[in-house]
N, C-alpha and C positions, 0 to 999 in steps of 0.2 A: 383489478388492473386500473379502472375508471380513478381508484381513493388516490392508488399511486402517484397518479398524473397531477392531480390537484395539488397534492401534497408538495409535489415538484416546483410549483410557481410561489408557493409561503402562503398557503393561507392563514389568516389571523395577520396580515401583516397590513392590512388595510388601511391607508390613511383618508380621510374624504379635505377637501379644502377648498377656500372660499375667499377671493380676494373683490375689494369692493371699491367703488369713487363715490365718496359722499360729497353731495353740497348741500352750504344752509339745513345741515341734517336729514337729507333726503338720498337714499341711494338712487345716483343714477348712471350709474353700469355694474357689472360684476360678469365673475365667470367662479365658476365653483364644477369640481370633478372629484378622480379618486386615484390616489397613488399604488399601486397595486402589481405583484409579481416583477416587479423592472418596469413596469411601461406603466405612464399616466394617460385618463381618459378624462376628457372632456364632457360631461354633462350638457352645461349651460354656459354659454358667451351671449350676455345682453347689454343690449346700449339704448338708454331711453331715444326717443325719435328727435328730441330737440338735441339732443348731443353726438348726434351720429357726423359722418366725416370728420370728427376733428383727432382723429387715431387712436380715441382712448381702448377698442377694440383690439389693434396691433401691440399697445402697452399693455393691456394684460393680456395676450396670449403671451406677451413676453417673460413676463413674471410668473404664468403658472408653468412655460417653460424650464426657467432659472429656477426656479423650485423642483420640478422633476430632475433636473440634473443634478441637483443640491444632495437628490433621497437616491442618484444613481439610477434613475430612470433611463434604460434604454433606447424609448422611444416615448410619441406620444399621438393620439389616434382620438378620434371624434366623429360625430355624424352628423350632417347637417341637411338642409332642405338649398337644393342650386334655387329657387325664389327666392328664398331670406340672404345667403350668402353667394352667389355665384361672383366667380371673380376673384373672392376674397384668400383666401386660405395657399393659391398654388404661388401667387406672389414671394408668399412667407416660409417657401420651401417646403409644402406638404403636398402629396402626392396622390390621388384619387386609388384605392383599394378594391372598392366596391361600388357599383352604382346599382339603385332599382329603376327603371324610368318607368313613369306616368305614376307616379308614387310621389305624394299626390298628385290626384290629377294633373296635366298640365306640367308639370316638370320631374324632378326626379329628385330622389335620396343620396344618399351619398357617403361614402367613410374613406375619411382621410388619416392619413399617416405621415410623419414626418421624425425621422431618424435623429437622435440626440446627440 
């Protein structure tokens, strides 16, 4: 029953992707995940510290966005730490799923979802 299930969402149809902002040949942001069953997953969204507020975070969530909707992605889901991101994500129309609090210590986990 368990193969069936699996079999149901396409496995082997896995795509992983990686979009980046280079300066002066240095990356400094990216966000890379994985295209997978209808819905894409978020990995990694990073922004070096001297480049943070100026939105390049909101442009690629944008663009691994417009790519998951490109491969027919349903939705698109992530998990993040509310210390590193709080604030950020419900702006952009994603929706809290799941929380762990005092995970880690001190604040809590998080998985967000936000409908395609």
């Amino acid at each position: 029953m368990a193969a069936a299930a699996v079999a149901a969402v396409g496995v082997g149809d896995e795509r992983e992707f990686g979009i980046f902002v280079r300066e002066e040949g240095s990356i400094v942001a990216g966000i890379s995940g994985t295209f997978w069953g209808g819905c894409c997953q978020i990995h990694v969204l990073w922004v070096d510290d001297a480049r943070r507020g100026q939105g390049l975070a909101r442009q690629l969530l944008a663009s691994a966005e417009d790519g998951a909707r490109r491969r027919g992605c349903r939705l698109i889901m992530g998990i993040t730490y509310d210390v590193l991101t709080a604030g950020f994500y419900e702006p952009l129309g994603y929706r809290t799923v799941g929380v762990i609090e005092d995970c880690p210590t001190g604040t809590a986990t998080r998985w967000y979802r936000k409908d395609l």
